[in-house]
N, C-alpha and C positions, 0 to 999 in steps of 0.2 A: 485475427485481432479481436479481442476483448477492451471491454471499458469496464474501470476499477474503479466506484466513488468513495473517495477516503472522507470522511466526516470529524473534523476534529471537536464538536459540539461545541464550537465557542462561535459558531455561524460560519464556518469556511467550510466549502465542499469541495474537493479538489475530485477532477475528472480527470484520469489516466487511462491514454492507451496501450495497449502491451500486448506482448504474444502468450499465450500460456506456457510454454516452455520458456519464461523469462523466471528467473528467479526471484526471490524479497528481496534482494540487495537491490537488483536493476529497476526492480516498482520503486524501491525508497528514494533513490537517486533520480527517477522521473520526479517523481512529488516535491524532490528539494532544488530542484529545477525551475517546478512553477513557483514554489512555496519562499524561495529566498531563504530556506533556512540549509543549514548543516545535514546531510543524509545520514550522520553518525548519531546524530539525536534523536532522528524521528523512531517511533515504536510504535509499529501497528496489531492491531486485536481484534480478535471476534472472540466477542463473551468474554472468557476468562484464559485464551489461547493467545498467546507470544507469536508470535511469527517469526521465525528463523531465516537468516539472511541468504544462506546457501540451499534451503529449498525450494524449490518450481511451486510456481501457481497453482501448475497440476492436482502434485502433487496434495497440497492443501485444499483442492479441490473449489478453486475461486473461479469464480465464473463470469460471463458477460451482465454487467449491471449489477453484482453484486457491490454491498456496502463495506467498507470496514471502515475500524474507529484508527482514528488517528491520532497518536500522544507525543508531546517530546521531553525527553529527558533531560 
């Protein structure tokens, strides 16, 4: 298990736990869980990278405690 803190810079930090072979869809739909919103709108980033709903954590290379930004569309 890993933990994910997603930062949407409007003062919310949401903390998700997840397996790393979970992919971005199943992180977005933990987030829209806590968060009360739509998973079809949320868009998460590092830097200037998209995150793709059908790749693994893994793969992206997301780790335990690591941050990402959180946006909704």
């Amino acid at each position: 298990m890993i933990e994910v803190i997603c930062n949407d810079r409007l003062g919310k930090k949401v903390r998700v736990k997840c397996n790393p072979d979970d992919t971005v869809g199943d992180l977005k739909k933990l987030i829209a869980a806590q968060t009360g919103t739509d998973y079809r709108k949320i868009v998460l980033k590092k830097w200037y990278n998209i995150f793709k709903d059908h790749i693994t954590l893994e793969d992206y290379e997301i780790h335990d405690g690591m941050s990402i930004e959180l946006y909704y569309s």
